[in-house]
FIKOLZA-1660 file (N, C-alpha, C; in steps of 0.1 Angstrom, whole numbers, plus 5000, padded with zeros to 4 digits):
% residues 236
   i   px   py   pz ch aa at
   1 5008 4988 5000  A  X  N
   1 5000 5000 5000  A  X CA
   1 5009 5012 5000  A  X  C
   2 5008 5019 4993  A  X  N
   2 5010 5036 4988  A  X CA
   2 5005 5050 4992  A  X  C
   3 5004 5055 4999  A  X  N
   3 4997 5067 5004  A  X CA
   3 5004 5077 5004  A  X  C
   4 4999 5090 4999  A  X  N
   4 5005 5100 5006  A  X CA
   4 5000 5103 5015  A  X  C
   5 5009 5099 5022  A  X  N
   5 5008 5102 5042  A  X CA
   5 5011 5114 5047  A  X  C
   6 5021 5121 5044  A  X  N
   6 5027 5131 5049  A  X CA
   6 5013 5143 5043  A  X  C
   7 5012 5142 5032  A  X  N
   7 5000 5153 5028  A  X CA
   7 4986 5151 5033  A  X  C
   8 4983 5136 5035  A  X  N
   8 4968 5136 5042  A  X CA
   8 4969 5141 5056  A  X  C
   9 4980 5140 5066  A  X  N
   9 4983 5142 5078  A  X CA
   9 4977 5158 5076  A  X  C
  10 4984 5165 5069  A  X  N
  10 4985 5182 5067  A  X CA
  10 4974 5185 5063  A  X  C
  11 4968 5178 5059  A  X  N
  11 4950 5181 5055  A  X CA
  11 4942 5181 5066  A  X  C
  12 4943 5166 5073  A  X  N
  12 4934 5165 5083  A  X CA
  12 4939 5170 5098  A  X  C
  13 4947 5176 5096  A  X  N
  13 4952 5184 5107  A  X CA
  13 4949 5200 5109  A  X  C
  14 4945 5206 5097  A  X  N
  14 4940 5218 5093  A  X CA
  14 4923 5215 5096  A  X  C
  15 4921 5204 5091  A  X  N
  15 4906 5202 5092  A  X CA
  15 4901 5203 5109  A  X  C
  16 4910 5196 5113  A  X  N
  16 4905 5196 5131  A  X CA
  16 4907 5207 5134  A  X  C
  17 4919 5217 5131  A  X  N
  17 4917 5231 5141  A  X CA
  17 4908 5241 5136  A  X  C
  18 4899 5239 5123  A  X  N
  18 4895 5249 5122  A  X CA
  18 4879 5248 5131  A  X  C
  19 4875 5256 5139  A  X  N
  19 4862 5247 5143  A  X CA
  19 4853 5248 5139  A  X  C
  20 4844 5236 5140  A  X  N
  20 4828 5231 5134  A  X CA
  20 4822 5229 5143  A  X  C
  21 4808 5224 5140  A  X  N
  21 4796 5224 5150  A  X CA
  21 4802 5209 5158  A  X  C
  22 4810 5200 5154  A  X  N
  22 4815 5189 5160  A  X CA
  22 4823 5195 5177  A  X  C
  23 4833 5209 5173  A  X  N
  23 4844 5214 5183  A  X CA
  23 4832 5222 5193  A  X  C
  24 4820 5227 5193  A  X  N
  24 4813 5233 5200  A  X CA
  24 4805 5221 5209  A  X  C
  25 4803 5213 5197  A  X  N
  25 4795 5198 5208  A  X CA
  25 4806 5195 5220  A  X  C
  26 4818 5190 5216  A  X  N
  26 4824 5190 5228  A  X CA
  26 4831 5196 5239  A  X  C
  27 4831 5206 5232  A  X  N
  27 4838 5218 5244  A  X CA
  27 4828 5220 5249  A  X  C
  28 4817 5223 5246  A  X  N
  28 4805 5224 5258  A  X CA
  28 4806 5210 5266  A  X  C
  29 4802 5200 5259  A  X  N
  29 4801 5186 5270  A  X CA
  29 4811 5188 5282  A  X  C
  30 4829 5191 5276  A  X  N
  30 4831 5193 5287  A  X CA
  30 4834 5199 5296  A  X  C
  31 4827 5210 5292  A  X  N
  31 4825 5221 5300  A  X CA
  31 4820 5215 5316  A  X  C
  32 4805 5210 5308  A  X  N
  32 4797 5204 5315  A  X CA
  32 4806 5194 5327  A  X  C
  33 4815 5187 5320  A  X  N
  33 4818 5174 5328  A  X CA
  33 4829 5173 5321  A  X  C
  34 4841 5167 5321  A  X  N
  34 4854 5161 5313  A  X CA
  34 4849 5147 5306  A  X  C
  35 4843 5136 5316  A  X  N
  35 4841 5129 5307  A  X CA
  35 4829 5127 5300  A  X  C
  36 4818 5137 5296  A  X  N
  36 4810 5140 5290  A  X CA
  36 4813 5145 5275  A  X  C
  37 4822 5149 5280  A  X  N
  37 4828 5156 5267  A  X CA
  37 4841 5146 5258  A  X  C
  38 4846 5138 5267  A  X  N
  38 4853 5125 5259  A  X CA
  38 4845 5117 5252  A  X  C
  39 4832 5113 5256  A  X  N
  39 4818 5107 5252  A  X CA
  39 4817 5115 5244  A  X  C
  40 4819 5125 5242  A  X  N
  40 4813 5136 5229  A  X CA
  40 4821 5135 5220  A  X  C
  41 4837 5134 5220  A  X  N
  41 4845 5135 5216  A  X CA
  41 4848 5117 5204  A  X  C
  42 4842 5111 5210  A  X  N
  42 4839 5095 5208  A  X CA
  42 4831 5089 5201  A  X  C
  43 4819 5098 5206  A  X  N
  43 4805 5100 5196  A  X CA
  43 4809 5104 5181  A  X  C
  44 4818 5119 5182  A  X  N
  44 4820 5128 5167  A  X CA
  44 4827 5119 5160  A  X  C
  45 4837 5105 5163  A  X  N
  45 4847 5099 5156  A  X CA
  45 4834 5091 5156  A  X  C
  46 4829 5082 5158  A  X  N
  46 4822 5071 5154  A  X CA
  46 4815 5072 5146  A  X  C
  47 4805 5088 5147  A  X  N
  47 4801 5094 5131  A  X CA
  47 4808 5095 5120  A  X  C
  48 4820 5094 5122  A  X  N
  48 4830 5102 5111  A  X CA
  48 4831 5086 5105  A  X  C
  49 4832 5072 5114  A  X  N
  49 4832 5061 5109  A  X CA
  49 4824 5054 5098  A  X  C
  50 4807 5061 5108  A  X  N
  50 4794 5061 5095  A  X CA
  50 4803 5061 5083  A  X  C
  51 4804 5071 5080  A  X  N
  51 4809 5077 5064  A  X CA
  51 4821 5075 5059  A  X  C
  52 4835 5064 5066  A  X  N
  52 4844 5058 5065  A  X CA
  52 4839 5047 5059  A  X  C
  53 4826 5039 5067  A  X  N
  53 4819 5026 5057  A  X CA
  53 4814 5030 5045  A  X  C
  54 4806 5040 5051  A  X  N
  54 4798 5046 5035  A  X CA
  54 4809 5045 5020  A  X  C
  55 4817 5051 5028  A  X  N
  55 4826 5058 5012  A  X CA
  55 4833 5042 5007  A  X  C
  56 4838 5031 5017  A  X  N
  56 4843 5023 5014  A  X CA
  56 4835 5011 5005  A  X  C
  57 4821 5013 5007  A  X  N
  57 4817 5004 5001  A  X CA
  57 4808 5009 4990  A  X  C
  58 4808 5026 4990  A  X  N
  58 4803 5030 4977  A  X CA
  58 4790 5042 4980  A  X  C
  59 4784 5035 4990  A  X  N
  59 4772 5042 4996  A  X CA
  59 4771 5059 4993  A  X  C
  60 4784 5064 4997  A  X  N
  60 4789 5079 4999  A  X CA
  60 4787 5083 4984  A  X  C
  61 4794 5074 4972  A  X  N
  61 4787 5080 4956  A  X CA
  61 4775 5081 4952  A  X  C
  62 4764 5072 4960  A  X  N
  62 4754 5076 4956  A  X CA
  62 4745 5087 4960  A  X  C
  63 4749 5090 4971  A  X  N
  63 4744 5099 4982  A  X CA
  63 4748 5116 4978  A  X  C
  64 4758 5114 4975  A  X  N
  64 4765 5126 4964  A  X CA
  64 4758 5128 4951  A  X  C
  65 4756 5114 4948  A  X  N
  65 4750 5116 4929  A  X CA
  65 4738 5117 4929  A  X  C
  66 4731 5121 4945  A  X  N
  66 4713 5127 4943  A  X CA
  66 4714 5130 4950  A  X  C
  67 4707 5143 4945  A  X  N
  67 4708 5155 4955  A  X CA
  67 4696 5154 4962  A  X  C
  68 4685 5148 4961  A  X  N
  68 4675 5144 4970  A  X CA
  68 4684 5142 4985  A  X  C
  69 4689 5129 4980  A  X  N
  69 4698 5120 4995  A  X CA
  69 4708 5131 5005  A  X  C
  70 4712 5139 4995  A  X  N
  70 4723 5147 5003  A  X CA
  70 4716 5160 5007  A  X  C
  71 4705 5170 5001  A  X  N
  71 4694 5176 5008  A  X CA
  71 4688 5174 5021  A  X  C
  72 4686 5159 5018  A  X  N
  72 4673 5158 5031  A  X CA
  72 4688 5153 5042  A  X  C
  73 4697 5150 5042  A  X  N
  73 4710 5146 5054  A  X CA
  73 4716 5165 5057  A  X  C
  74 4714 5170 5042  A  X  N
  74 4720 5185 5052  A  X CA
  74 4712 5193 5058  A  X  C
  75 4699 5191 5051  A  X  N
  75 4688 5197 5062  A  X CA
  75 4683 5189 5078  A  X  C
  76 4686 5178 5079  A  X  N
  76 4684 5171 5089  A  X CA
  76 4700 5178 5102  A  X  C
  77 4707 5175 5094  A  X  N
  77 4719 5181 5102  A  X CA
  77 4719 5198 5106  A  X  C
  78 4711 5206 5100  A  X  N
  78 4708 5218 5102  A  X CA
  78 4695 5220 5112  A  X  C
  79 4687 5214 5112  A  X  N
  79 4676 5211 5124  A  X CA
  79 4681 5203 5134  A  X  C
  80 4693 5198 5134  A  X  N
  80 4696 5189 5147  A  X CA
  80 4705 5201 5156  A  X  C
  81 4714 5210 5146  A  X  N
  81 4722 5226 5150  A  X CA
  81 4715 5236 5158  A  X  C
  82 4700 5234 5151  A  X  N
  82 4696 5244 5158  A  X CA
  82 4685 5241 5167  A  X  C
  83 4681 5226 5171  A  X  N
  83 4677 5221 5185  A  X CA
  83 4688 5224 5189  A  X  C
  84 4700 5221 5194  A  X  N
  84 4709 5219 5201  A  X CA
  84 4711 5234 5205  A  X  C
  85 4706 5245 5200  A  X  N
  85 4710 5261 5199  A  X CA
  85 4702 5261 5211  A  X  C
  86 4687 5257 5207  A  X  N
  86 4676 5265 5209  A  X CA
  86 4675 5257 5227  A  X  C
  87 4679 5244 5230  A  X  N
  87 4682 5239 5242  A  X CA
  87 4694 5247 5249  A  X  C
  88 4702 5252 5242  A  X  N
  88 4708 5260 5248  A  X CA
  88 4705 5274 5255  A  X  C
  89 4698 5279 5246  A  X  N
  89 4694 5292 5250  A  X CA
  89 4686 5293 5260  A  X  C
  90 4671 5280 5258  A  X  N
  90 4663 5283 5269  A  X CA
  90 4671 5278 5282  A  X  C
  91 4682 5271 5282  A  X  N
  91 4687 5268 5294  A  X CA
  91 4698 5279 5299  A  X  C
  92 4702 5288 5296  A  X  N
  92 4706 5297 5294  A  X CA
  92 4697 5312 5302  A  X  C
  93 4687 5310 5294  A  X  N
  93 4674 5318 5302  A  X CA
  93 4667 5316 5315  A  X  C
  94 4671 5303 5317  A  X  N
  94 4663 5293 5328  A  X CA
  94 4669 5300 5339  A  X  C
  95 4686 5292 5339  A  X  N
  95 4694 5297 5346  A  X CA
  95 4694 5311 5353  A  X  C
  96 4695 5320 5341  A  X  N
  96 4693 5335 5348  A  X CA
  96 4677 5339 5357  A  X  C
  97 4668 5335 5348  A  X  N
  97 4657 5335 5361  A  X CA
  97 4658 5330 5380  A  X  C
  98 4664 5318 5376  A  X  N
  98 4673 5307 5388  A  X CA
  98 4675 5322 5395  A  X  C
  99 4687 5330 5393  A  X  N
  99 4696 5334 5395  A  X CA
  99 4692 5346 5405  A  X  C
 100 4681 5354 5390  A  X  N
 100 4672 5362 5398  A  X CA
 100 4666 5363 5411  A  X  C
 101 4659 5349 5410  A  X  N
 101 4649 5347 5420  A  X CA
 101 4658 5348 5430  A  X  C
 102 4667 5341 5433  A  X  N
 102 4678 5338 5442  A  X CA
 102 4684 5354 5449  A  X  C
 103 4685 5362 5439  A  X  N
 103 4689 5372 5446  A  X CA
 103 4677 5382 5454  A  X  C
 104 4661 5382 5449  A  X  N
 104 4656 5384 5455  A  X CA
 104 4654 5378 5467  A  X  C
 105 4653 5366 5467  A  X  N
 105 4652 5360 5482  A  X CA
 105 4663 5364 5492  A  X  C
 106 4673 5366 5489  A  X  N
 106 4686 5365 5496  A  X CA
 106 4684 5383 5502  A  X  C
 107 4677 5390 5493  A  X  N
 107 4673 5407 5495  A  X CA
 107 4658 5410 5506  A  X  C
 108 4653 5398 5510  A  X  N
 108 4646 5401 5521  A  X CA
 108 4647 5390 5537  A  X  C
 109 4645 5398 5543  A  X  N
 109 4646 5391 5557  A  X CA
 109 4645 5378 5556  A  X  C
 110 4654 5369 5562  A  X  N
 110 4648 5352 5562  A  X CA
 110 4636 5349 5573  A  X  C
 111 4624 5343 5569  A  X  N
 111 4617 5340 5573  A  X CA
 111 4616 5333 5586  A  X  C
 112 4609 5333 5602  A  X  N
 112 4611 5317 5610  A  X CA
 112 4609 5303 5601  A  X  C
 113 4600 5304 5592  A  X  N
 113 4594 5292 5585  A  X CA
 113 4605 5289 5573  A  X  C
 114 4618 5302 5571  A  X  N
 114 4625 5293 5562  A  X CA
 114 4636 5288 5568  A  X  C
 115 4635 5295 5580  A  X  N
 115 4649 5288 5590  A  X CA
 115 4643 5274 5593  A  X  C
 116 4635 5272 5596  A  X  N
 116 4630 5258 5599  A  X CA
 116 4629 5247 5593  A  X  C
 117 4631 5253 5578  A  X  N
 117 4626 5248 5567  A  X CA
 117 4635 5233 5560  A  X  C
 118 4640 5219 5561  A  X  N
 118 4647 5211 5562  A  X CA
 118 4655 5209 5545  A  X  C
 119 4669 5208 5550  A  X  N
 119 4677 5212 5535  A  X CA
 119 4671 5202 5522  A  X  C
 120 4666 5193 5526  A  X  N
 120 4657 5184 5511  A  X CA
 120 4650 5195 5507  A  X  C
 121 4643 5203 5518  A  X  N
 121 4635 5215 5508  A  X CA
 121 4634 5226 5510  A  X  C
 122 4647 5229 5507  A  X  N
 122 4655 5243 5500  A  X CA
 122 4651 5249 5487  A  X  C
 123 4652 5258 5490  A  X  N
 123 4646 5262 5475  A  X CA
 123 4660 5261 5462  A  X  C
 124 4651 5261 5450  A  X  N
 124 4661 5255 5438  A  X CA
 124 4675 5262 5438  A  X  C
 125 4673 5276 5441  A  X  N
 125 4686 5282 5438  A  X CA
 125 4695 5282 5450  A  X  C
 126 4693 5271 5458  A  X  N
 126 4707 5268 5467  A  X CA
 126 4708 5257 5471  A  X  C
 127 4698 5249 5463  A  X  N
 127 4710 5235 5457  A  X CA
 127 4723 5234 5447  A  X  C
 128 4732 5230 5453  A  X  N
 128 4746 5231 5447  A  X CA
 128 4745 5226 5436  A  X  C
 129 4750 5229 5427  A  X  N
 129 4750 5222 5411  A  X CA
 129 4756 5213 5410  A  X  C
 130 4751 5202 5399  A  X  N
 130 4758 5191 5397  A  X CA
 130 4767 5189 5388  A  X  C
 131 4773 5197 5386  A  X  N
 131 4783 5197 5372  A  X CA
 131 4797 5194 5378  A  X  C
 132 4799 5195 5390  A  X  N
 132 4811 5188 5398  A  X CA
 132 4807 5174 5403  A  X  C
 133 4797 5170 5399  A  X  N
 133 4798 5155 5403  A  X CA
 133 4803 5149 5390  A  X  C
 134 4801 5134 5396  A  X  N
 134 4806 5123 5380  A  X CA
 134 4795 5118 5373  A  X  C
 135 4797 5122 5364  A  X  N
 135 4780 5119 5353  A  X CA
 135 4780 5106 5352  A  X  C
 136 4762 5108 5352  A  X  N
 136 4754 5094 5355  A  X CA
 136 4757 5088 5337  A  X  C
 137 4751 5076 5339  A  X  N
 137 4754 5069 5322  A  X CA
 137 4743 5082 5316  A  X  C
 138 4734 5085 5318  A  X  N
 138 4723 5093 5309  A  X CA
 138 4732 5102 5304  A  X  C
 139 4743 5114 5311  A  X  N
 139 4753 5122 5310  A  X CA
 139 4760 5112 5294  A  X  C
 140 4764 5108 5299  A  X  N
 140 4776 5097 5291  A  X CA
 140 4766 5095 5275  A  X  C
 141 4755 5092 5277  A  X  N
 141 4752 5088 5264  A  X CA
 141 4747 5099 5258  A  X  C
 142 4740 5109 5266  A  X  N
 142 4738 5118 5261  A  X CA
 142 4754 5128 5249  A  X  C
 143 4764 5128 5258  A  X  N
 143 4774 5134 5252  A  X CA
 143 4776 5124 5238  A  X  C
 144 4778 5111 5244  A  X  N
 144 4783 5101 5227  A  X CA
 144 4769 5106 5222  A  X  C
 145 4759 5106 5221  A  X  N
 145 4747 5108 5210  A  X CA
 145 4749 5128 5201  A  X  C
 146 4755 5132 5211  A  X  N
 146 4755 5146 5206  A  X CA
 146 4764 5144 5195  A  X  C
 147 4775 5141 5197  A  X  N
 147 4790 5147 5192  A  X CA
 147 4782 5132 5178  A  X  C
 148 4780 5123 5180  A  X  N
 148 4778 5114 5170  A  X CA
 148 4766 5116 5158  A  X  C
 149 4755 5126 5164  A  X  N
 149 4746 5128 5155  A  X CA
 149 4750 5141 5149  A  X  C
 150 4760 5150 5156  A  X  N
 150 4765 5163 5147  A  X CA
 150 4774 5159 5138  A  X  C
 151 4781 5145 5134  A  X  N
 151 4789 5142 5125  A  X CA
 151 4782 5134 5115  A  X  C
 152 4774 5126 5122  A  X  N
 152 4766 5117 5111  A  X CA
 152 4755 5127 5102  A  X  C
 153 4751 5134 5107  A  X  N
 153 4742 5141 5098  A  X CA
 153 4748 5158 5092  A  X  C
 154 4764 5157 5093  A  X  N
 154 4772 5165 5086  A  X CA
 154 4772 5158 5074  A  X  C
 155 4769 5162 5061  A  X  N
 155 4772 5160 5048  A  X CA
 155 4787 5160 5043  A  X  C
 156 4793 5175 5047  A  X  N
 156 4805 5178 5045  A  X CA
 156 4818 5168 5050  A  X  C
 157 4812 5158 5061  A  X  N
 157 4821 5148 5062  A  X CA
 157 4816 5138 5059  A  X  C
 158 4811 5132 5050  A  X  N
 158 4807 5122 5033  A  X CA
 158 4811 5130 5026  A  X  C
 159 4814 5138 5021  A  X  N
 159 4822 5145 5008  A  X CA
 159 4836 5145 5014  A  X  C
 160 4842 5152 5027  A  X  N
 160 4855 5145 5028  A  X CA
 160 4862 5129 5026  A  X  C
 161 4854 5122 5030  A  X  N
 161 4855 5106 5033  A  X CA
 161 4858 5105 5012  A  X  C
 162 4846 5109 5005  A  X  N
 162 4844 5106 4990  A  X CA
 162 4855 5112 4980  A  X  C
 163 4858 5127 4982  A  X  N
 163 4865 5137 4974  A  X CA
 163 4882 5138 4978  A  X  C
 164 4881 5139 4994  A  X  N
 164 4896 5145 4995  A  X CA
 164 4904 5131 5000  A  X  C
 165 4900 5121 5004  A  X  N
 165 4905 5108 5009  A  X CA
 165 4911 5102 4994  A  X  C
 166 4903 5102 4979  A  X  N
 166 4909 5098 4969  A  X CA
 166 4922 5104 4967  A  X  C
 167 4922 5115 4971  A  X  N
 167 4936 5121 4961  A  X CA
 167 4951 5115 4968  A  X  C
 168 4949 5113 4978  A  X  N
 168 4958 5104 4986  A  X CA
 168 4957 5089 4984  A  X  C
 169 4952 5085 4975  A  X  N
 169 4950 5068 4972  A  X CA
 169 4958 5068 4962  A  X  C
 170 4970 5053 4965  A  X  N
 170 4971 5051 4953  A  X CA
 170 4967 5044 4941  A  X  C
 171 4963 5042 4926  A  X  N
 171 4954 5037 4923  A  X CA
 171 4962 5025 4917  A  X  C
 172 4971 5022 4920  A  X  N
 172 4981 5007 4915  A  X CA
 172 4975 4998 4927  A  X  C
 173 4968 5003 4942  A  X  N
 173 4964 4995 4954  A  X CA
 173 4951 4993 4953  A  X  C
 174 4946 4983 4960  A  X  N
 174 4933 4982 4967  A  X CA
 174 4927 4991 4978  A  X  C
 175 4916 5006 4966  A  X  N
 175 4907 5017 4973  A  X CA
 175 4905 5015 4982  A  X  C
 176 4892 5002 4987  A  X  N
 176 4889 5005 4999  A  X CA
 176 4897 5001 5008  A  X  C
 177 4905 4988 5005  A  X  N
 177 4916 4991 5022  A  X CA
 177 4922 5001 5020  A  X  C
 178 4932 5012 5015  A  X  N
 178 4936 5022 5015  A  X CA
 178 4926 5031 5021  A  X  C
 179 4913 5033 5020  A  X  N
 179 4904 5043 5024  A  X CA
 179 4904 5041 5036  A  X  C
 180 4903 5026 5041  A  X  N
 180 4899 5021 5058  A  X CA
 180 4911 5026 5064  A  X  C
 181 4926 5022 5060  A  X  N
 181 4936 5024 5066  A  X CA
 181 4938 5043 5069  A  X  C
 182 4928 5048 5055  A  X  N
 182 4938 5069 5063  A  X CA
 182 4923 5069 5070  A  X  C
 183 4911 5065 5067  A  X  N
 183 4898 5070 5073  A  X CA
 183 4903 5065 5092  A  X  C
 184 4910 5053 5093  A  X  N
 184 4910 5053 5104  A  X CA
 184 4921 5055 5115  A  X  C
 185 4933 5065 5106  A  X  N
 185 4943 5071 5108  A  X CA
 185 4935 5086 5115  A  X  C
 186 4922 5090 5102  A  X  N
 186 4919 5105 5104  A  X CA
 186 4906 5103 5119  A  X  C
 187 4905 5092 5121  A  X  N
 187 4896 5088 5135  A  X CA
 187 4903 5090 5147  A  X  C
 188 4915 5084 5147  A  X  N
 188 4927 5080 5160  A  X CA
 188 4931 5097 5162  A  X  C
 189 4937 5101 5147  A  X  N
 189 4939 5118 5148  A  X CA
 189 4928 5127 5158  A  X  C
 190 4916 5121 5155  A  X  N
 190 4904 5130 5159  A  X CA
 190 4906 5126 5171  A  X  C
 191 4905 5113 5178  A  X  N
 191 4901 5112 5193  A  X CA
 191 4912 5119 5199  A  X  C
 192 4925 5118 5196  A  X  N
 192 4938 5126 5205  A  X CA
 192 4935 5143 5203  A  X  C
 193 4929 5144 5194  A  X  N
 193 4926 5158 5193  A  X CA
 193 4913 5164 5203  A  X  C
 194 4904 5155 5199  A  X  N
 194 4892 5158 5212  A  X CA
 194 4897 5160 5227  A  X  C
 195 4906 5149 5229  A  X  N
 195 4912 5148 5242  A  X CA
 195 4919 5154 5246  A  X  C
 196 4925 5167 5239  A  X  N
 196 4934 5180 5243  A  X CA
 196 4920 5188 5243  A  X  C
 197 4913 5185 5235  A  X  N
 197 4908 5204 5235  A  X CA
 197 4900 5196 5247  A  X  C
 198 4891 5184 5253  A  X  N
 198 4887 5180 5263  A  X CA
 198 4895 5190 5273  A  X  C
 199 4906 5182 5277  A  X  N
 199 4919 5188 5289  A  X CA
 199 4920 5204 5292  A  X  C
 200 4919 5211 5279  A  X  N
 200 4918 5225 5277  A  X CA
 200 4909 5234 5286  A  X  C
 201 4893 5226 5283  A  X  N
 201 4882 5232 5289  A  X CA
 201 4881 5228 5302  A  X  C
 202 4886 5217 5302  A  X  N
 202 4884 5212 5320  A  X CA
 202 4893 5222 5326  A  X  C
 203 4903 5231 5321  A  X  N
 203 4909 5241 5332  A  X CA
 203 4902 5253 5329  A  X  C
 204 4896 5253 5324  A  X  N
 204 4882 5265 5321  A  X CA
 204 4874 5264 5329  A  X  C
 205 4872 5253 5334  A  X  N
 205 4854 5250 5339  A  X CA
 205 4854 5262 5352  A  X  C
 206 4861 5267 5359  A  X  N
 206 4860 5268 5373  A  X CA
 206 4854 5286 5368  A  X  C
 207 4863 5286 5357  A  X  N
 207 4862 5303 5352  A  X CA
 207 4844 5300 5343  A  X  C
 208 4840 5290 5338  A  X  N
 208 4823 5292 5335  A  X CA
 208 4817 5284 5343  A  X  C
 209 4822 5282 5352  A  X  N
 209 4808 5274 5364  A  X CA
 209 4804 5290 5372  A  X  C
 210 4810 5303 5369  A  X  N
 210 4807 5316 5376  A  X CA
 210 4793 5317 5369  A  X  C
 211 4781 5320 5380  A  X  N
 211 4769 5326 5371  A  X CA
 211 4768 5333 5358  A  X  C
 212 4774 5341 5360  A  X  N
 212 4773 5353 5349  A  X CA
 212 4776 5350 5338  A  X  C
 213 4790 5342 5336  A  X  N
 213 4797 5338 5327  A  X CA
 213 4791 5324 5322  A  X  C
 214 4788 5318 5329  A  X  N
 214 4784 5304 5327  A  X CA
 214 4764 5309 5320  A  X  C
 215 4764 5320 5318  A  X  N
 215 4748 5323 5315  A  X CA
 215 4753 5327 5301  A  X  C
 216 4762 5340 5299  A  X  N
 216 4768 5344 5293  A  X CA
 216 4777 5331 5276  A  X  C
 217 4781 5322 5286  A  X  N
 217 4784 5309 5278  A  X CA
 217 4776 5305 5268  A  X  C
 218 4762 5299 5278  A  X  N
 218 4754 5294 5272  A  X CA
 218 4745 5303 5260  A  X  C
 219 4743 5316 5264  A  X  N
 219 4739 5322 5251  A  X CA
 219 4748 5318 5240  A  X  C
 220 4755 5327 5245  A  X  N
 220 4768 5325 5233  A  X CA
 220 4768 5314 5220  A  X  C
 221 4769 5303 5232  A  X  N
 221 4775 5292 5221  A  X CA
 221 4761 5285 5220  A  X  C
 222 4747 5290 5222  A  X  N
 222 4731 5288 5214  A  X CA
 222 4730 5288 5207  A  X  C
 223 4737 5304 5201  A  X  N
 223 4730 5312 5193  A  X CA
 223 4742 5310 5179  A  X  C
 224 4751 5303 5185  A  X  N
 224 4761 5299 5176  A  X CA
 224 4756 5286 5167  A  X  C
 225 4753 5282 5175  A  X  N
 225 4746 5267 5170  A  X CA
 225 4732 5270 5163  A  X  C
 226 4723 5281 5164  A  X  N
 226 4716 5282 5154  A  X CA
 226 4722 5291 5146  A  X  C
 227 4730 5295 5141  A  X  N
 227 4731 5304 5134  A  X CA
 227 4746 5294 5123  A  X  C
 228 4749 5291 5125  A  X  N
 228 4752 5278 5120  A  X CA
 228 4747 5267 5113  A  X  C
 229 4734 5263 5121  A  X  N
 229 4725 5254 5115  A  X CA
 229 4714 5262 5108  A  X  C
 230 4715 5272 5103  A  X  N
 230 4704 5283 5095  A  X CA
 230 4712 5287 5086  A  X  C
 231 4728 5290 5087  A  X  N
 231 4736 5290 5073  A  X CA
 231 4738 5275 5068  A  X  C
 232 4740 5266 5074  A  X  N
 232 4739 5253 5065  A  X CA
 232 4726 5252 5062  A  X  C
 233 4713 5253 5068  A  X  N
 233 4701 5250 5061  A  X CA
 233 4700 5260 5048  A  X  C
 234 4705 5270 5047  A  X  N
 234 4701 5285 5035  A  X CA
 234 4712 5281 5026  A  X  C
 235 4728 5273 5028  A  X  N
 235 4733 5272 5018  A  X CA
 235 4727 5269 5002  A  X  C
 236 4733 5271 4996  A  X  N
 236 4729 5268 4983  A  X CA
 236 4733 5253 4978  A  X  C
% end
């Protein structure tokens, strides 16, 4: 087998730092959690595998050669952008109500009846948050289902797998092992790469677990994720 190695490296290494809706799935997760965000990070490669099979066995040419098939996958991945926004935002908005109420209460006299009142029922905004505990499996699958359905219903990675993975084949070898061998070179690349920018945000967390910022966050990267998934839906 024959590849250019050194040039697909330089490709798919440009591809990872630039970021996509894949780099926002997991820097949020783990924001959220470290290993929620590895799960996320796990999920986005196992999507990227989808379309490592696809292209190997052909699937990826037909999907490209009707534009029916590749419409209804980039509109589906554009409505999955902008649920994931729109759960952002109202959680985002939630939060700051939380926040509010909290400071009103804290702005009048404490009550006999809240002094007495037993810590199971405390009101919501001084229950400690859970984002320093260790995530339940629901956490866990949630993150692999995120990061895996923003890659599987990315188009643009079935046209990588189909267009830029040939020009590095050589055509004296056998395509699809050649394809399996850099598709799952450009997978191994992706998980080490999740796993830094993972490590990255985990020394973040302490600077967005602050109210403001952590409210502030969540708009942010909502409104990013629809606006994202409203320019991939309006592409042409």
């Amino acid at each position: 087998m024959s590849v250019d190695l050194m040039g697909f490296l330089g490709v798919v290494l440009v591809a990872y730092v630039v970021p996509g809706p894949d780099f926002l799935v997991v820097f949020r997760s783990a924001i959220e959690h470290p290993a929620k965000g590895r799960a996320a990070g796990l999920g986005a490669q196992a999507g990227l595998c989808v379309h490592m099979l696809a292209a190997a066995v052909g699937l990826a040419v037909i999907a490209a050669r009707s534009p029916a098939v590749y419409e209804a996958v980039r509109l589906l991945g554009a409505a999955y952008l902008v649920h994931l926004g729109i759960r952002a935002v109202l959680a985002a908005r939630r939060s700051g109500r939380e926040r509010r109420s909290g400071r009103e209460r804290s702005a009048h006299p404490e009550r006999p009846a809240d002094r007495e009142r037993p810590a199971a029922q405390a009101p919501r905004g001084d229950i400690e948050p859970a984002k320093g505990r260790a995530p339940t499996g629901a956490q866990w699958r949630s993150g692999f289902a995120q990061g895996f359905l923003t890659n599987v219903l990315n188009p643009k990675a079935a046209l990588f797998f189909l267009s830029i993975l040939p020009q590095f084949v050589d055509g004296a070898g056998s395509t699809t092992r050649q394809i399996f061998f850099l598709g799952i070179l450009d997978v191994l690349i992706g998980i080490v790469y999740w796993f830094v920018v993972v490590a990255v945000a985990a020394r973040l967390r302490t600077l967005l677990a602050r109210p403001k910022v952590q409210h502030r966050w969540e708009l942010t990267t909502g409104w990013l994720f629809i606006a994202i998934g409203v320019g991939v839906a309006a592409a042409a």
